[in-house]
C-alpha positions in Angstrom: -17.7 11.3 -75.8 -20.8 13.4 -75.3 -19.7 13.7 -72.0 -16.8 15.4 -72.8 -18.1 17.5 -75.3 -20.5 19.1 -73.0 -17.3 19.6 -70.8 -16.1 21.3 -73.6 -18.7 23.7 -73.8 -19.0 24.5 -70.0 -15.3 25.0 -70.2 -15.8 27.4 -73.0 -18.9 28.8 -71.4 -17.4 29.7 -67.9 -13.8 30.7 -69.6 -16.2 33.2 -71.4 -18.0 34.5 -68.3 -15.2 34.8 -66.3 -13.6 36.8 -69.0 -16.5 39.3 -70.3 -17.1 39.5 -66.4 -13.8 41.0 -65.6 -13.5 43.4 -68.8 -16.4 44.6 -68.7 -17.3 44.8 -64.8 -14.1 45.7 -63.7 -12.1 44.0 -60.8 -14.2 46.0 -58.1 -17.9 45.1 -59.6 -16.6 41.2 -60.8 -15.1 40.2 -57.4 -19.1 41.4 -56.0 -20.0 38.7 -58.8 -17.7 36.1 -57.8 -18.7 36.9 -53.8 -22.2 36.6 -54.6 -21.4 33.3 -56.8 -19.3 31.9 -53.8 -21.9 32.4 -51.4 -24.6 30.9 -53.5 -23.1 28.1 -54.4 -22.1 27.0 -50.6 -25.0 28.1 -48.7 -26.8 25.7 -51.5 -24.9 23.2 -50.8 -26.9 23.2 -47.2 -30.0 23.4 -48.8 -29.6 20.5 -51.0 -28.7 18.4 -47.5 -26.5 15.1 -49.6 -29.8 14.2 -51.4 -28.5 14.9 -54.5 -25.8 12.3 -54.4 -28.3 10.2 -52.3 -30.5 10.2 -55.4 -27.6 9.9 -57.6 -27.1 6.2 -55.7 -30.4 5.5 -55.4 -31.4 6.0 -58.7 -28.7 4.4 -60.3 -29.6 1.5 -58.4 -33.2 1.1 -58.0 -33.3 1.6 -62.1 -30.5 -0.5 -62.7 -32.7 -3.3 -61.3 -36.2 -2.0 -63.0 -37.7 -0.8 -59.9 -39.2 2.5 -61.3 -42.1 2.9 -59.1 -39.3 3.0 -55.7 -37.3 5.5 -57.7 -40.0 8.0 -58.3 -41.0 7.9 -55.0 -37.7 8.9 -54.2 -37.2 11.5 -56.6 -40.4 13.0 -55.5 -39.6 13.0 -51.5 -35.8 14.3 -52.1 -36.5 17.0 -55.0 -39.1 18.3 -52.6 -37.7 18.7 -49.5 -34.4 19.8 -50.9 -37.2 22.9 -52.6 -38.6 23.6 -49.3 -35.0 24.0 -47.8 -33.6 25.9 -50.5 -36.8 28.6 -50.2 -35.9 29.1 -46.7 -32.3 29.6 -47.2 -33.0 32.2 -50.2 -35.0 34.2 -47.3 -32.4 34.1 -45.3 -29.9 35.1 -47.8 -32.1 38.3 -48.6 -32.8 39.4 -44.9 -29.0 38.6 -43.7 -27.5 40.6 -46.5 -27.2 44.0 -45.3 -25.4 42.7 -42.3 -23.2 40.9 -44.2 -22.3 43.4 -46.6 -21.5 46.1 -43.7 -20.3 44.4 -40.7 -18.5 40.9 -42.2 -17.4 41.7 -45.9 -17.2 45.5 -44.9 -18.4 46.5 -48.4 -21.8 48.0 -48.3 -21.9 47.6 -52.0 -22.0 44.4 -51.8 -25.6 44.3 -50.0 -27.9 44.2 -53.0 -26.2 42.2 -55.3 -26.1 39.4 -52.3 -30.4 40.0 -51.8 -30.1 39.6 -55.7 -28.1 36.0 -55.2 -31.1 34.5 -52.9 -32.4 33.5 -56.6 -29.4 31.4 -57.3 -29.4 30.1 -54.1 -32.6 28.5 -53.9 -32.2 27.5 -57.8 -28.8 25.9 -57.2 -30.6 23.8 -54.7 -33.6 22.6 -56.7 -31.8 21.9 -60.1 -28.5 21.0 -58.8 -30.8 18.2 -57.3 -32.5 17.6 -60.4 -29.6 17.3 -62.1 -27.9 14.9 -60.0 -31.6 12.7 -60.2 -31.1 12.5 -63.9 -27.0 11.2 -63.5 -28.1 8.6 -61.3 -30.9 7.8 -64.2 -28.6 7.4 -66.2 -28.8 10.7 -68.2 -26.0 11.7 -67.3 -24.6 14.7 -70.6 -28.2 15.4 -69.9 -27.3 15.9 -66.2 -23.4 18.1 -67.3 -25.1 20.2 -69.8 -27.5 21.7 -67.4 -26.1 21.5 -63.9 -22.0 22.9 -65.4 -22.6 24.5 -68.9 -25.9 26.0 -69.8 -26.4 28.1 -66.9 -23.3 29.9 -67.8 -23.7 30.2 -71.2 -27.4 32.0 -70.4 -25.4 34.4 -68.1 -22.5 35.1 -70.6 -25.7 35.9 -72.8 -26.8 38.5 -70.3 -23.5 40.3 -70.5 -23.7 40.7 -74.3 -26.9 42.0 -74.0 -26.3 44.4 -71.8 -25.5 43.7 -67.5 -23.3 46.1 -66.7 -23.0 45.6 -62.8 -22.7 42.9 -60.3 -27.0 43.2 -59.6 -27.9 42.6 -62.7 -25.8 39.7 -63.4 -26.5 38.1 -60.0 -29.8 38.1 -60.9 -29.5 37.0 -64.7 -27.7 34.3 -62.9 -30.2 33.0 -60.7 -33.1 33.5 -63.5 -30.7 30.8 -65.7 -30.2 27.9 -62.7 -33.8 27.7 -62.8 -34.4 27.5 -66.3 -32.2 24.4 -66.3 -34.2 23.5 -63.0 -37.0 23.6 -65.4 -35.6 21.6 -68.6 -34.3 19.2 -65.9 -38.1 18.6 -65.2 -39.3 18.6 -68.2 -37.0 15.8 -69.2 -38.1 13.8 -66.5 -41.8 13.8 -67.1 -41.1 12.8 -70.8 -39.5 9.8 -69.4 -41.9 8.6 -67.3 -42.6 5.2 -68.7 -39.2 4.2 -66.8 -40.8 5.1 -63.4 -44.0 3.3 -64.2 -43.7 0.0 -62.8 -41.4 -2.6 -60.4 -40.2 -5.7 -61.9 -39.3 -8.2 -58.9 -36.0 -7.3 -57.2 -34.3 -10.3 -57.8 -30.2 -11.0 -58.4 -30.1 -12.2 -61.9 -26.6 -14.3 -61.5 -28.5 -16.5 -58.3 -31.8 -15.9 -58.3 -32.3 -15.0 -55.0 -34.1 -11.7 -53.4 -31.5 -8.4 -53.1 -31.0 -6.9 -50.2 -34.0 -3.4 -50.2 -31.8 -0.4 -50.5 -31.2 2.0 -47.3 -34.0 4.9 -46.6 -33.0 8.0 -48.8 -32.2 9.9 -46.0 -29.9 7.4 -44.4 -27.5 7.6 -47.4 -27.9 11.0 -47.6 -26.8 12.8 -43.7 -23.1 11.6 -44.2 -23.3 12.5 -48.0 -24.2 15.8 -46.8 -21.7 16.6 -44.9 -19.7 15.3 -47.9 -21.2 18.3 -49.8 -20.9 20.8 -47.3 -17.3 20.0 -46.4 -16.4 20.4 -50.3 -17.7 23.7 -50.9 -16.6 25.3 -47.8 -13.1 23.9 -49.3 -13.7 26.0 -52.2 -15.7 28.9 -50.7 -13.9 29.6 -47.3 -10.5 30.8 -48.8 -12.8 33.4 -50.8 -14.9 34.3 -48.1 -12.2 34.7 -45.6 -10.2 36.6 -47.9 -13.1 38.9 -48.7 -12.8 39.8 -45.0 -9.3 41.1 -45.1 -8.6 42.1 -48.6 -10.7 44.4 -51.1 -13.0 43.3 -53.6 -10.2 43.9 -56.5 -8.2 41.1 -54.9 -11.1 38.7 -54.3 -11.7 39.1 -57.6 -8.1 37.9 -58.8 -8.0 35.4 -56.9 -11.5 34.1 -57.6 -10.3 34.1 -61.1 -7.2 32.1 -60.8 -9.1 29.5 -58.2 -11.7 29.1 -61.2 -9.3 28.6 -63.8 -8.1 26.0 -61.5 -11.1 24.6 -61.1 -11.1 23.5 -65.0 -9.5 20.5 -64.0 -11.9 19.7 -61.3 -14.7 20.1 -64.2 -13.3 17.2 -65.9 -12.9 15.2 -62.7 -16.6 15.8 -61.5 -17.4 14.8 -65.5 -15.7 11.1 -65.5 -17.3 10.8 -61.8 -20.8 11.5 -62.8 -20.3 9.3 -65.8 -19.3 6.3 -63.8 -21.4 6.9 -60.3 -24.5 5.0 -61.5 -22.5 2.2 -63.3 -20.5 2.1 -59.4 -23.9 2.0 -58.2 -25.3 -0.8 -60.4 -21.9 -2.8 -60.3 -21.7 -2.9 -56.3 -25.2 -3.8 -56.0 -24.5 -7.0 -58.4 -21.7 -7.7 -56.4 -19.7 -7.7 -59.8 -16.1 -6.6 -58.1 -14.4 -7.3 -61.2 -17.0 -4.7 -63.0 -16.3 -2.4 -60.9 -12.3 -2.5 -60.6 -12.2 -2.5 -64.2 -14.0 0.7 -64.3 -12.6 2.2 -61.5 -9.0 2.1 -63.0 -10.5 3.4 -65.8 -11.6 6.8 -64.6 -9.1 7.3 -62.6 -6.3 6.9 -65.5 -8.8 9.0 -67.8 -8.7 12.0 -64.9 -5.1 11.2 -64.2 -4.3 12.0 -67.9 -6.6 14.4 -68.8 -6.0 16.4 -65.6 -2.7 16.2 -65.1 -1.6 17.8 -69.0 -3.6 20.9 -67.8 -2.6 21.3 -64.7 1.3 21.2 -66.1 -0.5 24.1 -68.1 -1.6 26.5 -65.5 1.8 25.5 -64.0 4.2 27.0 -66.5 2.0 29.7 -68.1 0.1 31.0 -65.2 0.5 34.5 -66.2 -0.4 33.9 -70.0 -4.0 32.4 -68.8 -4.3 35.4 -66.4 -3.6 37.8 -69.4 -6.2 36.5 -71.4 -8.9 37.4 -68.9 -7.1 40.8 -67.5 -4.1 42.2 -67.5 -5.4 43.1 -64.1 -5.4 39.6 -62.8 -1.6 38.7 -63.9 -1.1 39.4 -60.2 -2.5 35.9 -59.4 -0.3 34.2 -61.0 1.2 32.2 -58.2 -1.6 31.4 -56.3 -2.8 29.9 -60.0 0.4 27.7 -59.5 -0.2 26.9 -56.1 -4.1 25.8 -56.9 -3.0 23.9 -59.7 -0.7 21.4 -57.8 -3.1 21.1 -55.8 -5.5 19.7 -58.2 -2.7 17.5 -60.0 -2.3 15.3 -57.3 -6.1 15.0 -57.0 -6.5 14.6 -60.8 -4.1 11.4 -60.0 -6.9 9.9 -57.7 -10.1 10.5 -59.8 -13.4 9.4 -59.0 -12.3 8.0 -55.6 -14.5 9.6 -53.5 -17.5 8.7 -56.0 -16.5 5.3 -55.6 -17.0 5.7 -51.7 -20.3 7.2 -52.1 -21.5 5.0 -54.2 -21.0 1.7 -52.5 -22.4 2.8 -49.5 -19.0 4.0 -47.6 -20.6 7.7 -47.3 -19.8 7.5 -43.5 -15.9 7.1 -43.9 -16.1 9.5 -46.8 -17.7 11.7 -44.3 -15.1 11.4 -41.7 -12.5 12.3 -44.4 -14.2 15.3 -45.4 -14.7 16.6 -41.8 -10.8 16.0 -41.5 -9.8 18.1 -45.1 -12.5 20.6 -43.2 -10.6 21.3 -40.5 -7.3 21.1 -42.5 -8.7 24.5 -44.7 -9.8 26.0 -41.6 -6.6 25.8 -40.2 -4.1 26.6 -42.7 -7.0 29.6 -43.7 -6.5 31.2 -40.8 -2.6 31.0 -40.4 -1.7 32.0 -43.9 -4.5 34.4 -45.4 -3.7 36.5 -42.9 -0.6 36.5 -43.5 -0.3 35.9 -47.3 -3.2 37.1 -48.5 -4.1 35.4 -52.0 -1.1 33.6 -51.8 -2.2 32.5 -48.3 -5.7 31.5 -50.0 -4.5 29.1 -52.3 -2.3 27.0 -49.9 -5.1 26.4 -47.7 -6.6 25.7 -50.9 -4.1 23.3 -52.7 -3.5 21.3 -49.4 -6.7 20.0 -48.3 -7.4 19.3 -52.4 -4.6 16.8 -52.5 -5.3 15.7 -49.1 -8.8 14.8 -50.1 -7.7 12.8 -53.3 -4.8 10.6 -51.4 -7.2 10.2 -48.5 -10.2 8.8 -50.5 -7.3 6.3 -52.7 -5.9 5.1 -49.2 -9.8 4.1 -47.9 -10.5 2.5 -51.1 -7.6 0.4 -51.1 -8.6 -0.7 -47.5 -12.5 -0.9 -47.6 -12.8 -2.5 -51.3 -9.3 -4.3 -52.0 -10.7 -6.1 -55.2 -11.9 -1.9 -56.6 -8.4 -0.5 -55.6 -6.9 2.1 -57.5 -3.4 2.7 -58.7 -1.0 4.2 -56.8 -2.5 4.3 -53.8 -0.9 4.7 -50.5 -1.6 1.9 -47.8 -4.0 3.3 -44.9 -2.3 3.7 -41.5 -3.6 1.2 -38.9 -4.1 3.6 -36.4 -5.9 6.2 -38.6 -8.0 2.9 -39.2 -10.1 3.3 -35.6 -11.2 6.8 -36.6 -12.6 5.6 -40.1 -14.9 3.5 -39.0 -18.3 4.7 -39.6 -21.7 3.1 -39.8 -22.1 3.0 -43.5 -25.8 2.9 -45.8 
């Protein structure tokens, strides 16, 4: 329930920001926000290299069997190389801008705000790995509040007090990741008496030693990709439209793909409340556990989900209004995106499942295939459609990563199998296969 709550408040929060960003930006200035916001949050994505979710697993795990000492020596290593990575890609981010802005988005006004976005790049990195840390400690409102809600809600406070342009609330942006990079931190130094000691790793059902757990960065390469694959998903369509269309239209759409996005908040926040119990539950071997659970999130997403997605559905243009009357224009795409995410809401917390349990290989391969699905219908219809053409790509390789992650499941871990899920081809089978940590 506190989960939700602080779901509640992100929604709120975000609703807020992308509504005071729009009326009082303009479409020109917010869709330089939302540009700068897309490219931050996928080029982050590279910094943080999987080793969030890694330490999600790991976590989860090695504390779900007392082994504190193991799971601050993880922390330690992952938090600080994801830093390192996410420095260098905030350098880069400020030196490439200029050529961006001119020669790619063809929008020289969009050069300083992007130098401006190297600060939420590198703090997306850094606390979105923190915050990830703390789900996989089992704090995981903790972990929604500040990765999904408070960062907004600091941002929406710079507006009232003043940002007028897309600079200044880049930066005000990137200013509030890092203050929840820094709470994030602060919470886990107050609860260091859990990473304090080892009790002997030993199966309490048989007695008998448990197999060590795989080295962090083994879990998190194909996790990684994972990562990557789902915010190019999200950010390609954007980018590539930014490329043909003007900053007014990026801007509509970005608003309509966020609204969309709603739906994918409450997915993400049933999936990070159940991805250390997957954890702890597969490492037990307690299949029962872990199908019990399984069926539960997924019904919970499938519900909750699926009512607002029936919303943006047949009201698109009344949730447009409310931000702009400016933005009523992307009212199909908004019903384009929205199926999309209906048929993934049906399959909720699949692909946690997957990672969780060690299958992040085959998730892997099914996120390199829903890459090169996005890439390919980008690049036939945005062209050709525009916004409209933006959300298909969109939509497709959603669903197609929700019905792909049910159809593994039901093959790799019969006894966790979700409802409704369609059998998995034998000769997609072969291509699946993956070495798995």
């Amino acid at each position: 329930m506190a989960g939700f709550a602080v779901r509640g408040f992100e929604i709120i929060s975000k609703l807020a920001l992308y509504l005071l960003t729009a009326r009082m930006l303009g479409a020109a200035e917010a869709g330089l926000f939302f540009l700068c916001l897309t490219w931050a949050s996928w080029l982050s994505t590279f910094g943080r290299m999987g080793i969030d979710r890694a330490l999600t697993r790991h976590l989860g795990a090695e504390l779900g069997l007392y082994q504190g000492l193991e799971a601050r020596r993880t922390l330690v290593i992952g938090v600080l190389r994801v830093t390192a990575v996410g420095a260098a890609l905030g350098l880069l981010t400020v030196l490439a801008a200029r050529i961006l802005a001119f020669h790619v988005f063809n929008d020289p006004a969009l050069a300083t705000p992007l130098m401006c976005g190297a600060i939420a790049v590198s703090g997306m990195a850094t606390t979105f790995t923190l915050t990830a840390a703390l789900a996989g400690a089992g704090r995981t409102t903790s972990a929604q509040f500040l990765q999904n809600a408070f960062w907004p809600a600091l941002t929406v406070l710079s507006l009232l007090l003043g940002a007028r342009d897309a600079t200044t609330l880049v930066t005000a942006m990137g200013v509030a990741i890092w203050i929840c990079g820094a709470i994030a931190l602060a919470i886990f130094a107050a609860d260091h008496a859990r990473f304090a000691a080892n009790l002997p790793p030993e199966d309490l059902a048989s007695g008998q030693a448990l197999e060590p757990m795989p080295p962090l960065m083994r879990t998190a390469w194909p996790l990684m990709v994972v990562e990557m694959v789902q915010a190019t998903i999200v950010s390609l369509p954007v980018l590539l439209l930014g490329m043909v269309a003007d900053a007014a239209d990026v801007g509509a759409f970005s608003v309509a793909l966020r609204i969309s996005m709603l739906v994918w908040m409450v997915l993400v926040s049933l999936g990070t409340v159940a991805s250390p119990r997957f954890a702890t539950l597969h490492r037990r071997g307690d299949m029962a556990g872990l199908a019990a659970l399984n069926r539960q999130i997924q019904l919970l997403g499938a519900g909750l989900g699926g009512g607002v997605c029936v919303m943006m559905i047949v009201v698109p243009e009344t949730l447009l209004g409310i931000l702009s009357p400016e933005f009523v224009m992307a009212s199909l795409p908004l019903m384009i995106l929205a199926a999309g995410q209906a048929v993934n809401a049906l399959y909720t917390g699949q692909d946690v499942l997957l990672a969780m349990t060690g299958n992040g290989g085959t998730l892997q391969r099914l996120n390199l295939a829903q890459l090169a699905m996005v890439l390919l219908l980008s690049l036939v219809f945005i062209p050709l459609g525009g916004a409209v053409g933006a959300a298909i790509a969109t939509a497709v390789a959603t669903a197609q990563g929700g019905i792909g992650t049910a159809m593994v499941v039901r093959w790799l871990l019969p006894a966790a199998r979700p409802l409704a899920a369609l059998p998995m081809p034998s000769r997609l089978r072969p291509f699946l296969t993956a070495r798995t940590g």
